[in-house]
C-alpha positions in Angstrom: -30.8 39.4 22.0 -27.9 42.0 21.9 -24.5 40.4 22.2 -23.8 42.8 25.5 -27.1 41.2 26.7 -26.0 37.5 25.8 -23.0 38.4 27.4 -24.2 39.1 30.8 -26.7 36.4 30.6 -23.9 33.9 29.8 -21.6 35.4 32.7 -24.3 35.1 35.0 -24.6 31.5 34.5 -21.1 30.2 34.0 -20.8 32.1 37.7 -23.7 29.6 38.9 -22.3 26.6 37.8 -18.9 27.3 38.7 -20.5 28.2 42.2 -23.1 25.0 42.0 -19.8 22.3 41.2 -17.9 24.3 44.1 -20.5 23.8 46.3 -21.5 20.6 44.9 -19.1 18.7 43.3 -20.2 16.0 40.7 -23.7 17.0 40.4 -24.7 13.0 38.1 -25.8 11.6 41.7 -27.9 15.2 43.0 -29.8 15.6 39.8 -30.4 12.2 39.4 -32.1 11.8 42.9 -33.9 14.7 42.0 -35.5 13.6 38.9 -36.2 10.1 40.1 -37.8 11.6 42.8 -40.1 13.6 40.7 -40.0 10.9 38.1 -40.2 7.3 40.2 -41.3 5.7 36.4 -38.0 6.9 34.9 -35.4 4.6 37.2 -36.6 1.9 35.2 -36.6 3.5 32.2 -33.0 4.2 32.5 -32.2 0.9 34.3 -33.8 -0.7 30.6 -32.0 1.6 28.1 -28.5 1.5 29.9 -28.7 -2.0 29.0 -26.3 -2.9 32.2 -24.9 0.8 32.4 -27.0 2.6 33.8 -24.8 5.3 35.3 -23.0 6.0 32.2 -26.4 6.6 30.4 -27.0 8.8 33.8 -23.8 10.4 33.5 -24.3 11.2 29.5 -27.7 12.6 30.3 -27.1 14.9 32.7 -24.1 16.0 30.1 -26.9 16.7 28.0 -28.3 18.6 30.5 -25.3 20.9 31.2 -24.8 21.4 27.5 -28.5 22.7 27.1 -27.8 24.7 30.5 -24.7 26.2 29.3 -25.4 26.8 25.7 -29.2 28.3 26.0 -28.2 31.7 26.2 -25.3 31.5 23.0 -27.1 29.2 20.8 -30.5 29.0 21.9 -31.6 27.9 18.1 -29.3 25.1 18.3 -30.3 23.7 22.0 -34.5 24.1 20.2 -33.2 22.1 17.3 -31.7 19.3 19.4 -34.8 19.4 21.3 -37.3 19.5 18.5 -35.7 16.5 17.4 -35.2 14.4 20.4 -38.3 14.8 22.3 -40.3 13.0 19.5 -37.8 10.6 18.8 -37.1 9.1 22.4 -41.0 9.6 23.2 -41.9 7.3 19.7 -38.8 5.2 19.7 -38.3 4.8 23.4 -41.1 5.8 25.2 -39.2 8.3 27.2 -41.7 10.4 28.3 -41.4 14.4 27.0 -41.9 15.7 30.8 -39.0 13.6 32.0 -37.0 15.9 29.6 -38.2 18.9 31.7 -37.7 16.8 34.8 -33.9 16.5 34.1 -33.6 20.0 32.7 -35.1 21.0 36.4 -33.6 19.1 38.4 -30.1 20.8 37.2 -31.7 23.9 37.4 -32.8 23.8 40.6 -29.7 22.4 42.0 -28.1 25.1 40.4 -30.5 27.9 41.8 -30.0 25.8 45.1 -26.6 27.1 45.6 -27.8 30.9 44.6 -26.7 33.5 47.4 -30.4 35.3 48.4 -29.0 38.6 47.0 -28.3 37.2 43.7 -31.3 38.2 41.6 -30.1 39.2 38.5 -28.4 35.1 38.6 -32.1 33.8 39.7 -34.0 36.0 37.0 -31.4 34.9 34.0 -32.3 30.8 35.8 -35.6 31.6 35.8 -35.8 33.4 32.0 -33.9 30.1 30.7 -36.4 27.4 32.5 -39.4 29.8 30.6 -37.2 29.2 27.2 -36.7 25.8 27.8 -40.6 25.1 28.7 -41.6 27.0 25.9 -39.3 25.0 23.6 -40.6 21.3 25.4 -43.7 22.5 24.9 -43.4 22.8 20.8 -41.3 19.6 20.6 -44.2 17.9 22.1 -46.2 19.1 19.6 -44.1 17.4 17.1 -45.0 13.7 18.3 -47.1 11.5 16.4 
């Protein structure tokens, strides 16, 4: 990707999420809703693995999710390393299912593209190219298990 390219790409999506927490605020509770929704299985999971604190794991995971969201576009190599890595791990170690990883990734997308005005395309296309990246990359990690 040319670094005028990454640029726009990057602008483009710092706008959405500065417009998504505008319109928003905190988005923890939003996504979370959304993913359980999607995911009924995964409440417990989380209830389980927060071992009593289960909105701070919340909270760290949809940090996670931010940090993938805001990187993809700089350091895409380093978002598919985390990703090659933990997808395996938490579905062997944890028995965090690999979809639920898309489910969260999503969820904060589409809350995101949620808040999208309808003439912003060139916003929903750089969304949209990111969720194909991110698919692509789930899909490889899953590979990776067992």
């Amino acid at each position: 990707m040319q670094m005028q390219d990454r640029q726009a790409k990057l602008a483009l999506v710092e706008r959405g999420l500065e417009r998504a927490a505008e319109a928003i605020g905190d988005i923890t509770a939003p996504l979370m809703a959304r993913f359980y929704a999607a995911h009924p299985a995964a409440e417990a999971s989380f209830e389980h693995h927060g071992l009593g604190k289960r909105a701070l794991l919340e909270a760290e995971m949809v940090g996670n999710v931010l940090y993938c969201l805001m990187t993809w576009f700089e350091r895409p190599e380093e978002i598919r390393i985390i990703l090659y890595d933990s997808v395996p791990h938490h579905q062997e170690t944890l028995k965090v299912e690999a979809g639920w990883y898309e489910g969260m990734l999503w969820a904060g997308i589409d809350l995101i593209e949620g808040t999208l005005p309808e003439d912003a395309a060139d916003e929903r296309a750089v969304w949209e190219e990111m969720r194909a990246g991110l698919a692509e990359t789930i899909a490889k990690a899953r590979s990776f298990i067992g």
